[in-house]
N, C-alpha and C positions, 0 to 999 in steps of 0.2 A: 203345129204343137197342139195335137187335139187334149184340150182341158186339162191343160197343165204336164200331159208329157211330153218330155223335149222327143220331134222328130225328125232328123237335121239333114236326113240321106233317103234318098229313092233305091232301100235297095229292099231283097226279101227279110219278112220279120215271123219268125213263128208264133205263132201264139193271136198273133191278130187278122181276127176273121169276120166275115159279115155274117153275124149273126140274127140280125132282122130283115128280113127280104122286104126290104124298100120296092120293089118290081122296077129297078135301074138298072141291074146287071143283066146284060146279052147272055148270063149261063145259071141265072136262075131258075128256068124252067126244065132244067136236065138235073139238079142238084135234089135229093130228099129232103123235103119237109115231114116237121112232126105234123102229128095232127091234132082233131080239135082247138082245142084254145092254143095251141101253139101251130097251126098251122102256116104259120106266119114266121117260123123259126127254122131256120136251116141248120141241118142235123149235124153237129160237130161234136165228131170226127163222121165224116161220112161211111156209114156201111155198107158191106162189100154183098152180094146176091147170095152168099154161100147161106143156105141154112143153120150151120153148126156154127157161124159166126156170132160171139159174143152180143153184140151189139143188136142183133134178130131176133135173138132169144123176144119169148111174147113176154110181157109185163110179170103174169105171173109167178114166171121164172126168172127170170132178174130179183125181182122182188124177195122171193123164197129162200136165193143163195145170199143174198144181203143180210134177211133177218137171221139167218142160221148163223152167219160169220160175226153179226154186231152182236148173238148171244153168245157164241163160243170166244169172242174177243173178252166179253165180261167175264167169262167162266173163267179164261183161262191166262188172259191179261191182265183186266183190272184187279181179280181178286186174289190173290197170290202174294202179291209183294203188301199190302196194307192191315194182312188178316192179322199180325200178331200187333199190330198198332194197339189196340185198347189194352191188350195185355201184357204190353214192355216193364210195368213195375213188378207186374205179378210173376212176371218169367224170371225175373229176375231174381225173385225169392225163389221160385219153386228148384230153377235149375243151378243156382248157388254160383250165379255167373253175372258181372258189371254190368250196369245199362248199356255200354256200347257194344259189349259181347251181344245181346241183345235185337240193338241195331244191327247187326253186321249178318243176322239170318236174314232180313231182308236185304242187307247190301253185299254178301257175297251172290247171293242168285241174281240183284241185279248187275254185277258184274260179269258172272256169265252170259246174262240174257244180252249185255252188251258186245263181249266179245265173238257171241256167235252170230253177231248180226251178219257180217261179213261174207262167213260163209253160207247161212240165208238168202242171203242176197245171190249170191250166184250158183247157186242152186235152183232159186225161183226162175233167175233170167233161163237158164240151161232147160228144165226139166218142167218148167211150171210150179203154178201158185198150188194147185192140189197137196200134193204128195208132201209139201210143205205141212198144210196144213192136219193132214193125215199122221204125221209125226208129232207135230204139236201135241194136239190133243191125245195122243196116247203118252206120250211122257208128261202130260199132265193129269194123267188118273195114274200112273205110276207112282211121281212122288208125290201125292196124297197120301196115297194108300203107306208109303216108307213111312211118313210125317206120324200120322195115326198110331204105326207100332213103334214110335218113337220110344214112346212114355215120358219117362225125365230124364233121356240122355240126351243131352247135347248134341254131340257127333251126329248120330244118329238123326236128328232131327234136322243137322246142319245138310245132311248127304240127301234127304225129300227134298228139300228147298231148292237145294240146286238141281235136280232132275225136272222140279215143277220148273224153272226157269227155263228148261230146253222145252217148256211149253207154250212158254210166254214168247217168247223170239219172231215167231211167222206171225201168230195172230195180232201183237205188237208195231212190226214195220209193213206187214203185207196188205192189213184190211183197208186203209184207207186208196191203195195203191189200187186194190182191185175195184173200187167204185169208179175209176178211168179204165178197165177192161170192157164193164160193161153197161153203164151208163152217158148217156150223152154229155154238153159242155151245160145246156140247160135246165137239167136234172140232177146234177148235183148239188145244189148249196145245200138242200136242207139237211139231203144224205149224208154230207159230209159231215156238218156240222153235232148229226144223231151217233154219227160212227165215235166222232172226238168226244164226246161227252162221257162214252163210257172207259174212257181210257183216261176221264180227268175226276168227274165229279163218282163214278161210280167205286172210286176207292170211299168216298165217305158211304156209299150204303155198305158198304162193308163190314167199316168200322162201328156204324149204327145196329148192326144187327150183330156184330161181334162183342161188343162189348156183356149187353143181357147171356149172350150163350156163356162168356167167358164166368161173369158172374155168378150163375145158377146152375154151370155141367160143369166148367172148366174148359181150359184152354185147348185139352184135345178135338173137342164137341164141333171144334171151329173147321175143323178138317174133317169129322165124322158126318156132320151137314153138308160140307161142300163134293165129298164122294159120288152120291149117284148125283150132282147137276152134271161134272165132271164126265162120267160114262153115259147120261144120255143126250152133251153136246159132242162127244166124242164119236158118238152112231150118228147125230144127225150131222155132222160133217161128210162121214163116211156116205151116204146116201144119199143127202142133197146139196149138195155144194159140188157140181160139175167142174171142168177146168177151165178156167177163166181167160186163157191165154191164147191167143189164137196165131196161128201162121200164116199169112197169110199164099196163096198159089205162086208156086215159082218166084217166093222172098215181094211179092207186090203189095205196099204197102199203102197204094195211091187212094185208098178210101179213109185212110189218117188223113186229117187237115196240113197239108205242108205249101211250103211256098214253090213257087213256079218262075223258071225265067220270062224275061220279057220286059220292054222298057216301061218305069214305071211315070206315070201320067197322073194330073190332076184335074178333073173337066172345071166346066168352067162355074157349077155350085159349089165348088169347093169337094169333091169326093173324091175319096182315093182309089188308084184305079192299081192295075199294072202290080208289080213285084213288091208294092208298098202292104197289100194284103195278100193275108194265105191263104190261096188258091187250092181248091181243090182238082185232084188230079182223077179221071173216071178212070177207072183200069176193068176193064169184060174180065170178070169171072167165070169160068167154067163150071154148069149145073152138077152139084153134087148129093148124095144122098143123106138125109138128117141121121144122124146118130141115133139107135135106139137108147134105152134107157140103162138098161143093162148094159151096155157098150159105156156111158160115161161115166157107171162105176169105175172102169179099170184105177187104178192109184197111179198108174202113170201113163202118159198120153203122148210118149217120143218127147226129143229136143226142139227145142222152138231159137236155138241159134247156133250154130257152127264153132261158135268160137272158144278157145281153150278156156278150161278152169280159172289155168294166171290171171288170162286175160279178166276175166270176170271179178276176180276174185280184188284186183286194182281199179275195177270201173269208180268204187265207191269213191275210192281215194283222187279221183283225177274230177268227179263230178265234185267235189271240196270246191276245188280253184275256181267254180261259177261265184259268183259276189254275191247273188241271188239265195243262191244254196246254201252260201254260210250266214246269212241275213235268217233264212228259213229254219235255220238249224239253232240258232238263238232264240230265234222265236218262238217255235214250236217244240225244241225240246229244250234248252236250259230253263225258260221259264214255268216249265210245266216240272222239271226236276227240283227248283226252288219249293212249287206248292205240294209234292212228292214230298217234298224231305220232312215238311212241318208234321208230317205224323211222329217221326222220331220223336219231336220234343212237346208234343201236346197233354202225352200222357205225362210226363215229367212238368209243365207248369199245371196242370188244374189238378192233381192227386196231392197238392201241397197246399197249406194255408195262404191266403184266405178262403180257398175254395173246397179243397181236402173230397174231392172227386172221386168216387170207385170207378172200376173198369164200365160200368154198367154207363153212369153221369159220361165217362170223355168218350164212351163210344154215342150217348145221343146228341153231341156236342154237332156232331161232325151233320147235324141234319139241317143246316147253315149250307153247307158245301155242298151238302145235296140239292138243295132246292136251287143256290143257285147256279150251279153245274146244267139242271134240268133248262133253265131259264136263257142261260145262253147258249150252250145247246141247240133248242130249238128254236131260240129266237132268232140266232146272229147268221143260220142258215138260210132263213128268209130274207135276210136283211139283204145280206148280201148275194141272193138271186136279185132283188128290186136294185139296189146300187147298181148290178153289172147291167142288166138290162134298161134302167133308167139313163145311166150315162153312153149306153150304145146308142139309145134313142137320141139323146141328145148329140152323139156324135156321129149321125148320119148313118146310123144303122150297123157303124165297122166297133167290133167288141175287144176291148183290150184286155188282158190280163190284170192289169193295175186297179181296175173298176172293182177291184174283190174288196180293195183298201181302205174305203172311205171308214168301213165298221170300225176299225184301229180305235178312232176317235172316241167311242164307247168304250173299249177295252183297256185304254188308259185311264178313264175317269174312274172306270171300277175296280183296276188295280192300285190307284193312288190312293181312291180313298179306303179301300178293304187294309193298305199294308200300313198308312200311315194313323189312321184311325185305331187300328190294333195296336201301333205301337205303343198311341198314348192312352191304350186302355192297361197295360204293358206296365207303362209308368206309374203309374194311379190305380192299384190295385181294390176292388173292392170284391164283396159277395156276390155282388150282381155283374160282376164284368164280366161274367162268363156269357149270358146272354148276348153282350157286345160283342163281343168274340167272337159268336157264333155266326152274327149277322155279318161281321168283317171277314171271316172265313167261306161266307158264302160268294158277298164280293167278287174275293180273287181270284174264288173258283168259277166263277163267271166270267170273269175278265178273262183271264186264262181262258176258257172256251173258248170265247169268240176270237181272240189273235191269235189263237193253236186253228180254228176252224179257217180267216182269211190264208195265213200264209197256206194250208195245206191245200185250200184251192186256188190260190196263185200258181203251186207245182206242176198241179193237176191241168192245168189252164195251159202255162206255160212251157214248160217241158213234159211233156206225157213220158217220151220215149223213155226219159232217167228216171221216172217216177219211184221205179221200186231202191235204186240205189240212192237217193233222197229221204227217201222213210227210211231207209235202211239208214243213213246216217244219223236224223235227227233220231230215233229211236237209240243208238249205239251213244252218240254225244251225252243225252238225257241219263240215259243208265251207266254211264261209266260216272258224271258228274254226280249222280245220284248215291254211287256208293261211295266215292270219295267221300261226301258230308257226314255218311251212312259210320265216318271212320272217326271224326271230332263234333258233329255238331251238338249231342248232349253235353260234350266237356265245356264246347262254346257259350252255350246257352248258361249250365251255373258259374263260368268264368263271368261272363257279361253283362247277366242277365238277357232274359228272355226278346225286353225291348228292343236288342242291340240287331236283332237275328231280323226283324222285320222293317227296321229301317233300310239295312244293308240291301234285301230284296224288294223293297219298294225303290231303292234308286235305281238299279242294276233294271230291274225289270221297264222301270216309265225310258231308262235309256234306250232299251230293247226296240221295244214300242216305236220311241220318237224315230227310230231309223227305217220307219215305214216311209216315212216324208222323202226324202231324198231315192229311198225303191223305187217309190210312184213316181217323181217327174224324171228319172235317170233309167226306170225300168226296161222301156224299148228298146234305150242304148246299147242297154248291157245283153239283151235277149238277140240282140243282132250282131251284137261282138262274138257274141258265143257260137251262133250260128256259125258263121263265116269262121273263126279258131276252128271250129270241129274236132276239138280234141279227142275225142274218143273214137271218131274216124280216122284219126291218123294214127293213133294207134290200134287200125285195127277190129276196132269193139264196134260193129254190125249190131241195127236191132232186126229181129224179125217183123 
């Protein structure tokens, strides 16, 4: 039961691997180590000789297509669904239509961005993360461009929205999936948690710089500024963003971390030996020639699995039935759809007495949620590098997935107090609760960070192979919840009052949270039930 997780059976478990070369294992010295300061660290998922292999790629490069996808993630993710936030009261005069007609431009698109997840998804597994993202980005300078010749017609403005959504879709479920294409297991936290940031807190720069536009040009100005970010993250996708997906030779996948048979053993320090850890499997690769540059422009780069559309197009729905995944899909998306929804009713509490707000005041409101979005962000990525590697250390070197967890503990203290603190600023209205608010706002946008940042490297950790049908869920679940609210929650809030709205999500979300407790010491269980089920193997669904 290493530190607290139940481990009852000697059989194989994915996801746990020896991650610090104690120099005890008889197959350390044929294994790749990083190097420099991690020279001491064995390379998980092991990489294969090929040049063109993800995972080869020199730092530069890795680096480059990261920072291209976390800017087109912003461009064409984060800002999109939050842009008319500062200006829900004003639209609502200008186009002659209810606040929830209002709402419902940003919850019809995110309702498409949800229902295309699906087939996103298997499209990515089929053809690769490219060509995905190659379509994003131009149907995201598409409907911009619709939005702008909107003017004050409704329809019109409702039909941009939804095309920008067919932009949001890949850059949404696919960027945190592609930091397991081509970063190791000990290089991601921080990256992970910069990726989640812009998908959580950077809707508040949004609304912080939309608000002044809306004020002083108007509402159109919001989409006339974001045009050329739109076409030149749309080129550097096109250019620098290679394909992240690799096949490997005659379907060999043995430089992934998997487990291996053979009896599993515990010597007599106590280390686990045998089928208890994932074993890495060496597979000879055949010398092949590096891809010129020009070569990995093409927008498509062949199939990377055999298996039919159907089949694909069901993986999502059968990777649900992991405990795991629907634990993950609470965490990382309804709770980030809660802190999503609050833009609908933020313009609607501080545009009224006592505070009597212009677009200008709720969109600087939102610079709470920025800062603290920033803050866990980058903070809760390192954390939780020092957690995983701290309690490998402490558990003999062998690295578990569950070690992502312990940051939770933070993420509920800044959820409880951002939701329960606002509510009773909520109750007690004065002049100055706006400032309160602002700080409680940043809070939860922090909290939210850091429990959106462990569970997405739990996935990452744990199940590589379902990774994209994973995000692809937790992004669908988020955006289909999202517009549901997108349909009553203004009604909610002057039914209720505004209080009633952040109690309900501070319990719902600290519930979320607590059910980290029971992942962590139950985790291995369920990581080894699923293994041995192999659902998706029996039906069929092959990864490459």
């Amino acid at each position: 039961m290493p530190l607290g997780i139940i481990d009852s059976s000697n059989e194989k478990v994915p996801g746990t691997v020896s991650l610090l070369d104690e120099g005890t294992g008889n197959t350390s010295h044929i294994l790749k180590h990083g190097t420099g300061k991690d020279a001491h660290i064995v390379l998980i998922p092991q990489p294969s000789d090929d040049p063109n292999d993800p995972l080869n790629w020199p730092k530069w490069k890795k680096d480059a297509a990261y920072a291209v996808v976390f800017v087109a993630t912003i461009i064409f993710a984060a800002v999109p669904a939050p842009m008319l936030a500062p200006a829900t009261v004003v639209l609502s005069t200008i186009l002659g239509v209810s606040l929830d007609e209002v709402a419902e431009l940003s919850g019809y698109q995110l309702l498409l961005v949800g229902c295309f997840g699906p087939i996103v998804s298997a499209l990515a597994r089929k053809y690769g993360k490219r060509p995905q993202f190659i379509f994003a980005a131009i149907m995201g300078v598409i409907g911009t461009g619709i939005c702008i010749a909107a003017h004050e017609d409704y329809d019109t403005l409702l039909a941009g929205r939804l095309i920008q959504g067919l932009g949001t879709t890949a850059f949404e479920s696919l960027s945190v999936a592609l930091l397991g294409d081509i970063y190791f297991v000990h290089e991601r936290g921080v990256r992970t948690g910069i990726m989640v940031l812009c998908l959580t807190c950077m809707s508040s720069l949004v609304a912080i710089i939309g608000g002044p536009i809306t004020s002083r040009l108007g509402w159109r100005y919001m989409f006339i500024v974001h045009l050329p970010f739109a076409i030149a993250g749309a080129l550097a996708v096109i250019f620098l963003v290679p394909e992240t997906q690799f096949r490997h030779p005659n379907g060999a996948r043995g430089f992934y971390a998997r487990a291996t048979d053979g009896p599993s053993k515990t010597n007599q320090n106590g280390e686990m030996k045998g089928e208890d850890i994932e074993r890495i499997e060496i597979v000879d690769t055949a010398s092949t020639t590096k891809k010129p540059y020009l070569q990995t422009l093409a927008p498509y780069s062949g199939t990377f699995t055999d298996e039919s559309a159907t089949k694909l197009l069901v993986a999502p729905l059968v990777v649900l039935l992991n405990p795991a995944v629907f634990w993950t899909i609470l965490d990382a998306g309804i709770i980030v759809a809660f802190y999503v929804s609050l833009s609908y009713v933020l313009a609607q509490i501080w545009s009224v007495p006592p505070y009597n707000l212009s677009p200008e005041g709720n969109g600087y409101f939102y610079a709470g949620g920025l800062l603290g979005g920033l803050i866990g962000g980058l903070g809760s990525g390192k954390l939780c590098d020092i957690s995983s590697k701290t309690f490998s250390k402490w558990n003999k070197g062998i690295y578990e997935p569950e070690f992502r967890f312990p940051v939770q503990i933070i993420a509920a203290f800044l959820l409880g107090v951002g939701y329960f603190v606002f509510m009773w600023d909520m109750e007690n209205p004065t002049p100055k609760g706006y400032y309160l608010g602002a700080f409680c706002h940043g809070c939860i946008c922090c909290g939210i960070t850091v429990t959106s940042n462990s569970a997405s490297l739990y996935i990452l950790d744990s199940y590589k192979e379902q990774a994209t049908e994973i995000f692809i869920l937790q992004m669908t679940a988020k955006n289909l919840f999202f517009y549901g609210f997108s349909t009553f929650v203004n009604s909610w809030v002057a039914t209720d009052g505004p209080a009633e709205i952040f109690k309900v999500y501070g319990i719902v979300s600290l519930c979320i949270v607590a059910a980290c407790i029971p992942m962590y010491i139950f985790g291995k269980l369920n990581r080894r039930w699923m293994y041995n089920l192999s659902l998706m193997r029996k039906l069929g669904i092959a990864y490459a």
